[in-house]
N, C-alpha and C positions, 0 to 999 in steps of 0.2 A: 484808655482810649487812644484809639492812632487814628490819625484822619478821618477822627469823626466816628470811627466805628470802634467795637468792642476789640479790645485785641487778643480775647478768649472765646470769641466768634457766638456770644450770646444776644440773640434768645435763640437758643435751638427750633429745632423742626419737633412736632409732637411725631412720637412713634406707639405703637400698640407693643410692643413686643422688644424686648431689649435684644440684640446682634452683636455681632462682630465686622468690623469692614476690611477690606481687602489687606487692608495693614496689621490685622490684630488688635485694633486697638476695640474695647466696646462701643457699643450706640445704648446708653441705656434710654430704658423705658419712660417715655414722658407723655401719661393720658390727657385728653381735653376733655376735662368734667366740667370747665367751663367755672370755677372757683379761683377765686386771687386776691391779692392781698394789694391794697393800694398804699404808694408811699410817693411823697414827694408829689400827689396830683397823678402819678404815674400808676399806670394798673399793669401786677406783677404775677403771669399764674406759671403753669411748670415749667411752660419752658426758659422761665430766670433761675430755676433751680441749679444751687451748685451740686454735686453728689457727695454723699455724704454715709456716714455708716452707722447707722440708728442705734446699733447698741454698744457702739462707743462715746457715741454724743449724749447719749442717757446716763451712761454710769460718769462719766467724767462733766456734765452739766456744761458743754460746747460741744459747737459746730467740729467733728471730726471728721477730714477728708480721710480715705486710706488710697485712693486712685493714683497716684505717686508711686507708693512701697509697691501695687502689683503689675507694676510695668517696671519694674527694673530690678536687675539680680541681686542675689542670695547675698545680705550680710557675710561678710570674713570676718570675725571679729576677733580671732586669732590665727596668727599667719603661723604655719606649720614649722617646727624648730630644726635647725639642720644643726645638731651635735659636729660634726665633720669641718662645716666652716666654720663653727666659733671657733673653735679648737686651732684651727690657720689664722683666724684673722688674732687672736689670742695670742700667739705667738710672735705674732707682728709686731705686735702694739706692746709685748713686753719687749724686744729687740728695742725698736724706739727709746723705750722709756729706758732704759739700762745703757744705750749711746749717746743718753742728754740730748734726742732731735726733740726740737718742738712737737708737740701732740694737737696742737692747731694753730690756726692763722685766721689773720684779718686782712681782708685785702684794705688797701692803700684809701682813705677817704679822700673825694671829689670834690670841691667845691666848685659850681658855673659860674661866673664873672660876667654879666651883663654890661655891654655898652652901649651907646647911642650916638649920634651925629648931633651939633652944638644945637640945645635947643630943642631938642626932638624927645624930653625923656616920656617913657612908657607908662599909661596913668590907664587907673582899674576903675569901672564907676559903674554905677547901675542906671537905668533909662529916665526915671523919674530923678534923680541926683539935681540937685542944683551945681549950675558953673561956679559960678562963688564960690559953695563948696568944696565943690571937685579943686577952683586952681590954689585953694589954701590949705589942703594939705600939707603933710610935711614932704610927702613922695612926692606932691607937682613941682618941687623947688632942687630936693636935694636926692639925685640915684646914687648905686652903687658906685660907680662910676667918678660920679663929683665928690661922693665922700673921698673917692681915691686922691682926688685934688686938692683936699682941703688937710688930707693926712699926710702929704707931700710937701703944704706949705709949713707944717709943725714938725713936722719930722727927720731931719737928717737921715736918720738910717734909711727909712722908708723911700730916699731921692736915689737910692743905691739900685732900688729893688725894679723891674718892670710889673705891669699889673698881674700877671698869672704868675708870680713870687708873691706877693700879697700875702697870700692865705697861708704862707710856710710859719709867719712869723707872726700874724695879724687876724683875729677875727673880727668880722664887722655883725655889729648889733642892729639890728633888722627896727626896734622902737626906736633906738635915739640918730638912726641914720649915719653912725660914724664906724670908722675902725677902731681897733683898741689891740694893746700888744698884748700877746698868749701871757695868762698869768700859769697857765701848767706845762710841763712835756708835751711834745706833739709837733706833727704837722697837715698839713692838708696842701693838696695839691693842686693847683688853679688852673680852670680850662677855660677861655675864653669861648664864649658862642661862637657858634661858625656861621658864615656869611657869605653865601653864594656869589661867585664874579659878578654876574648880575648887575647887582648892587654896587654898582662902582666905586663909590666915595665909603659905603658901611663896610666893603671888602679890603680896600686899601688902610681904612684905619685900623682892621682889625691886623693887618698885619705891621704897621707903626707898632701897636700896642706889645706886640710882641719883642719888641727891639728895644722903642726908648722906655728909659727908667725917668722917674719922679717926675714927668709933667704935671705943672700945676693948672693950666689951661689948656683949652684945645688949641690955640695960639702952639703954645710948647712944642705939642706934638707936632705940629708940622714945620717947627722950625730945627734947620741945621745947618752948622758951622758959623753962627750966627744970621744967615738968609731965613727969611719968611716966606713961605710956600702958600700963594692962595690954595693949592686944594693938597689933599692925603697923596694922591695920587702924584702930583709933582713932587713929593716930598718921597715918597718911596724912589723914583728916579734918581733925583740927588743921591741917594746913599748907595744906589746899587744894588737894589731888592729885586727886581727886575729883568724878566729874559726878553729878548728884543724880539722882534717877532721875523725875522730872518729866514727861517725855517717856512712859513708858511707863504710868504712871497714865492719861493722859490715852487712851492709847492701848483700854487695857480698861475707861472710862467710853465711850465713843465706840462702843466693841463693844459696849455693854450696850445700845446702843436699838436695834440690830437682830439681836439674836444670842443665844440660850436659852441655859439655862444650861450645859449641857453642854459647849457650844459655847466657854462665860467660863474654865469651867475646863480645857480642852485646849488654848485660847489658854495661859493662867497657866502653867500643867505648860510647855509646850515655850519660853517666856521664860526660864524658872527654867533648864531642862538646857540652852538655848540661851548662859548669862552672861549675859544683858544687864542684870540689875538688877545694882546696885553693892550696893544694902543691902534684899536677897529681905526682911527680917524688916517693912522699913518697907512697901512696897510691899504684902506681907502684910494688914497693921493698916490701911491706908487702902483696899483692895479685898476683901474678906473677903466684906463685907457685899452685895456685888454680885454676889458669886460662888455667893453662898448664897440667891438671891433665889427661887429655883423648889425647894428642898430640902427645905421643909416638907413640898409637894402630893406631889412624889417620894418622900415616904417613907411618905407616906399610900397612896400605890396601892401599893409593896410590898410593906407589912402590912397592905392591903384592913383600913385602918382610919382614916374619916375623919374623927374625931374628932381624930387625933392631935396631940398640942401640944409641938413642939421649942423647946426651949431657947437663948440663944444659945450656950451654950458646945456644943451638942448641933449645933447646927450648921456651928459651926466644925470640930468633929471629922469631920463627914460630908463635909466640902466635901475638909478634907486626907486623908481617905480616896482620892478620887476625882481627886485629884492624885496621890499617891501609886503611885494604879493607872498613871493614863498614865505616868510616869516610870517605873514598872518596866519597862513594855510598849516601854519606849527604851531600857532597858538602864542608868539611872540609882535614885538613889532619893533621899528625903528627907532621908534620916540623914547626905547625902551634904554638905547644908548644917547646917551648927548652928548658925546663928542662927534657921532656921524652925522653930515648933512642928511637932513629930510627933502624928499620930493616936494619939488612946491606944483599948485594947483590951480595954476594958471591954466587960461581956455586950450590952448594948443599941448603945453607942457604937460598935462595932464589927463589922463583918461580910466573913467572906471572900467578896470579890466575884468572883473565879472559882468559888468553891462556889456561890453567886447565881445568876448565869449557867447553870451545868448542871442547875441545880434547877428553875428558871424556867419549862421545858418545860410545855405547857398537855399535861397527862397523859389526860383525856378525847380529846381530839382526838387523840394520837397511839393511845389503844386504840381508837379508831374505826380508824383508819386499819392496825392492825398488823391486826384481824381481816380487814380488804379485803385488803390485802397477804399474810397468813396462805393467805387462799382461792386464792392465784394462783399460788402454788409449786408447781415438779414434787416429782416423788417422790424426787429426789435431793435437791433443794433441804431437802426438809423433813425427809430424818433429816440431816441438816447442821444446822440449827436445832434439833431435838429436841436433840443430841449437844450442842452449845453452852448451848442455854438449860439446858440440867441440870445441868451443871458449873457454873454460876451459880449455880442457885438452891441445890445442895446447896454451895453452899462450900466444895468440893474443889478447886478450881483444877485449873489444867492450862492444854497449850500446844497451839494447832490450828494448822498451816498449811492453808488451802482453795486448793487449786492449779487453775487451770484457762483458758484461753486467754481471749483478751477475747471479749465476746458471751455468755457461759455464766449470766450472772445474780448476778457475785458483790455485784458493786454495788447491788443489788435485794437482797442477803441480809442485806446492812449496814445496811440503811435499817428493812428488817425485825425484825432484833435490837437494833435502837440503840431501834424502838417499843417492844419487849417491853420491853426491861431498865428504861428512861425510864420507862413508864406505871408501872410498880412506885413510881417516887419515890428509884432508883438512879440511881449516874451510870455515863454511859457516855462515853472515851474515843476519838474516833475520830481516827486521825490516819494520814497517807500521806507516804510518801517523794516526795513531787511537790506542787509549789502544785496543776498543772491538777487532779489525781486527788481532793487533800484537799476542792477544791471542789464536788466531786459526792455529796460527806455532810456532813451537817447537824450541824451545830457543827464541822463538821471543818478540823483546824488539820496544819500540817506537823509531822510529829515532829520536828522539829530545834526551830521555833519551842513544840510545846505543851509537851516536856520540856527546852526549855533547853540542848539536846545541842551543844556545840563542833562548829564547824563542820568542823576536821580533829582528830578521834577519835583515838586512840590505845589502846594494853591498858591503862592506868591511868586515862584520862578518867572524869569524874564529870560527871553532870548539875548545871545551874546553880541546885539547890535544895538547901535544908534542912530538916533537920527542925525543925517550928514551922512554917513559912513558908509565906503561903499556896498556892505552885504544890505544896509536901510535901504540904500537907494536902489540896489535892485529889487526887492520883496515891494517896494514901493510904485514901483514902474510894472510891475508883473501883472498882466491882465486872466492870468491864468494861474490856477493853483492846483497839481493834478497827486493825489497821496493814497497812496498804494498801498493795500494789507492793512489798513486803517485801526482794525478792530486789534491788530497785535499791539497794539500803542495803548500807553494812558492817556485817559483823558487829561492829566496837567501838560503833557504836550501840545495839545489841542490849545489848551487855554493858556498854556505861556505863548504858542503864538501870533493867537488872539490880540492878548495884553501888549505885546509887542509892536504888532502894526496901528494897532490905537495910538502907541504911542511914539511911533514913527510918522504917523500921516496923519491922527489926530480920529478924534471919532466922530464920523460922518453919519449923522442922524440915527448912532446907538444901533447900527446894526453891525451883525457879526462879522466880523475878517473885515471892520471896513467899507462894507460893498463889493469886497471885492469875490468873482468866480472861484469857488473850491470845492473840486470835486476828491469824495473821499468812494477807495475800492475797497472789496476784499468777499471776503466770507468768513462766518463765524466759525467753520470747522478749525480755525488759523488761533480762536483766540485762547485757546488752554495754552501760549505761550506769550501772552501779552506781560508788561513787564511791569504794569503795574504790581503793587504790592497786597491790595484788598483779597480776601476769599471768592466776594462775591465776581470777581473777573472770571470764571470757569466760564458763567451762562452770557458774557456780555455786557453784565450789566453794568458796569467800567464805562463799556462806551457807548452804551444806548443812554446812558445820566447825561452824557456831556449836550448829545445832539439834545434832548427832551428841553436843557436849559438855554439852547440859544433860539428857541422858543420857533423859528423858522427852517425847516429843511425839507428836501425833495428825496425819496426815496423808491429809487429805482431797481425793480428786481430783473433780471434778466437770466432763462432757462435754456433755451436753443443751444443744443452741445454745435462747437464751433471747432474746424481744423485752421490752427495758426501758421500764420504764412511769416 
């Protein structure tokens, strides 16, 4: 079973007559004589039938399928002899053996070296486990790792060796959690995991680990020349592990004589989630001020107030706002380093810049433009609009599908509703199951990318937001929800964004989205490419199941071919 359904796509369709389909594959014959076999409560007649070959399953007393063997090629069961090459490669291989070369090899054995940060080791358990259980183990106490510590404080030799030598000399017994010295010839060779910069503290130790020999604590390792290092990372400094980051200062002073500032800070942002600074906090402190160079006049024209006089600490906030944004837009974030100051989010110092953005709309110009627009709808078009913009403005919520083949004008109705709602100084939502589609509305982003939605959904997925956060806080403030091509979508998108606002705004008297407006488009010629994974998505039924379960929806069909302005 996959999602609930068969994932050999039974019970078939009854057919009168057994075929071939477009692929070659057969359609065998399955009659409705209306006979079946009940099991488990469950009534079973041909079309549960697996196919089968009757007079193999008689002579050998089982179920024999043969539908495998006649869809794929002819046994080889002997590959054809080529006298000619043996005869060369035969000469080879006596050449070899008559010059003493070896006649085979092994390559070199690996052994991984897992570490951990003090306190953190890696522990395996199942859902039902008891805690107890789980931390008395012998694994919740002593890792690889610690064993390395404990063979350090018994072993001289072993104080010589760093941890990826280990394994040259030393196996460790996986039961009794320790090392023990090689009692035969041999060695093996030790690779420590690898550990993304990222990771700041799990990267700098892994490269400690590579240098000092016989630490017996994690103390040890970060001490040198007798100095105690609070972190991995100071302790790599001390010895000179480290390139400075020289190179890339130079690089965003270089940028700054021909590059605005927007430009300084989506350079900085994609350096930072790229790793190339070794120490992001210094690079920080010595480029701040360059990055902040045009931040004043920019905050002037957003608050249409040219008087305005920022701070420097008011400008440092706004600059890591505006990092901050491109790094979430990458799927990283600030917090993600803790050596760089974070944006603080105080009334002035702070502002959500996706609520910015939808706000931004020049409201005049778009009610110029929704009255031209207004005047050029048929008469279908406009109780479609009347029927939408009412359930906005009374704050009833509710859920429209507008169904209608391409040419009809739905795209012309979205542009028109996204004016109405906008000139008001609401936000509107417009997003499509498709890059090309979402490009044909204004502001319009893909629902995957505006709500965050996993790329392969499932019935428990959740959108990649929280409550507080700025993507929460716009979906939350959004009085409009406008989603294009509908039917090309799974229904777990629908329903991871459901769950999501539920759980960003809470569930308001158990109705769908919230209460909140969400109008779904499209036509079903579109959905032979919906991305769900079921069979039955061909005819729609993917996403006619979703609307059916949230038991409320308006479904408007619209026919009147329309020329797009």
């Amino acid at each position: 079973m996959v999602n609930g359904k068969c994932s050999k796509f039974f019970p078939k369709s009854y057919v009168e007559n057994t075929t071939v389909d477009k692929d070659g594959y057969p359609v065998y014959r399955r009659r409705d004589t209306g006979a079946f076999v009940e099991k488990n409560g469950f009534k079973c007649d041909n079309r549960y039938v697996v196919p089968y070959n009757k007079e193999l399953s008689l002579n050998l007393q089982k179920i024999v399928s043969t539908e495998q063997d006649t869809n794929k090629d002819n046994d080889d069961p002997e590959k054809p002899k080529n006298e000619i090459k043996d005869f060369f490669d035969c000469s080879l291989r006596g050449g070899l053996a008559d010059s003493k070369f070896p006649m085979h090899w092994r390559s070199t054995p690996v052994e991984k070296l897992a570490f951990h940060l003090e306190g953190k080791q890696l522990l395996y358990f199942k859902a039902d486990d008891d805690v107890q259980t789980i931390l008395s183990r012998k694994s919740a106490e002593i890792s690889q790792m610690i064993a390395w510590f404990r063979l350090n404080e018994t072993n001289e030799f072993a104080r010589t060796l760093t941890f990826a030598q280990i394994p040259n000399y030393f196996t460790y017994n996986k039961k009794d959690r320790e090392f023990r010295p090689r009692k035969q010839a041999g060695f093996s060779i030790g690779r420590i995991n690898y550990v993304p910069r990222k990771i700041e503290e799990g990267y700098y130790l892994r490269v400690l680990l590579n240098i000092v020999t016989g630490p017996r604590s994690f103390e040890e390792i970060r001490t040198y020349r007798g100095v105690v290092y609070e972190k991995f990372k100071e302790a790599c400094y001390a010895r000179g592990l480290l390139d400075d980051d020289e190179v890339w200062v130079d690089s965003i002073k270089s940028a700054s004589e021909w590059c605005f500032g927007d430009h300084l800070r989506n350079l900085f942002a994609v350096m930072l989630a790229s790793d190339c600074f070794t120490t992001p906090e210094d690079v920080w402190e010595r480029t701040w001020h360059i990055l902040a160079e045009d931040m004043e006049e920019k905050k002037r024209i957003e608050n249409e107030n040219p008087a305005l006089i920022l701070d420097e600490k008011q400008k440092r906030n706004f600059v890591l706002q505006e990092i901050q944004m491109v790094m979430l837009r990458n799927g990283t974030s600030l917090s993600n380093y803790t050596s760089m100051p974070q944006p603080q989010k105080d009334d002035f110092a702070y502002s959500n810049r996706l609520l910015t953005d939808e706000l931004s709309y020049d409201k005049d110009l778009l009610k110029v433009k929704h009255d031209e627009w207004i005047k050029m709808m048929t008469t279908e078009q406009k109780g479609v609009y009347d029927e939408i913009t009412g359930a906005v403005l009374d704050k009833k919520g509710g859920i429209f599908f507008v169904y209608g083949f391409g040419g009809t004008g739905k795209t012309f109705m979205w542009k028109t509703l996204s004016a109405a709602i906008r000139s008001r100084g609401e936000i509107v939502l417009n997003v499509a199951s498709s890059g090309i589609a979402s490009l044909l509305l204004e502001g319009g982003r893909t629902a995957h990318s505006r709500f965050a939605i996993p790329i392969n959904p499932d019935d428990f997925t959740m959108c990649k937001f929280a409550p507080g956060s700025d993507l929460g806080n716009l979906a939350k403030q959004a009085s409009l929800i406008i989603w294009d091509e509908a039917p090309m979508m799974s229904k777990y998108c629908f329903e991871a964004l459901d769950r999501s606002l539920r759980d960003v705004i809470g569930n308001v008297d158990n109705k769908p989205f919230v209460g909140k407006v969400v109008v779904f488009g499209g036509d079903f010629q579109t959905s032979s490419s919906c991305d769900c994974k079921c069979r039955s998505c061909g005819d729609c039924t993917c996403f006619i199941e979703f609307f059916l379960s949230m038991g409320t929806l308006q479904s408007i069909e619209v026919n009147e071919e329309y020329e797009a302005v």
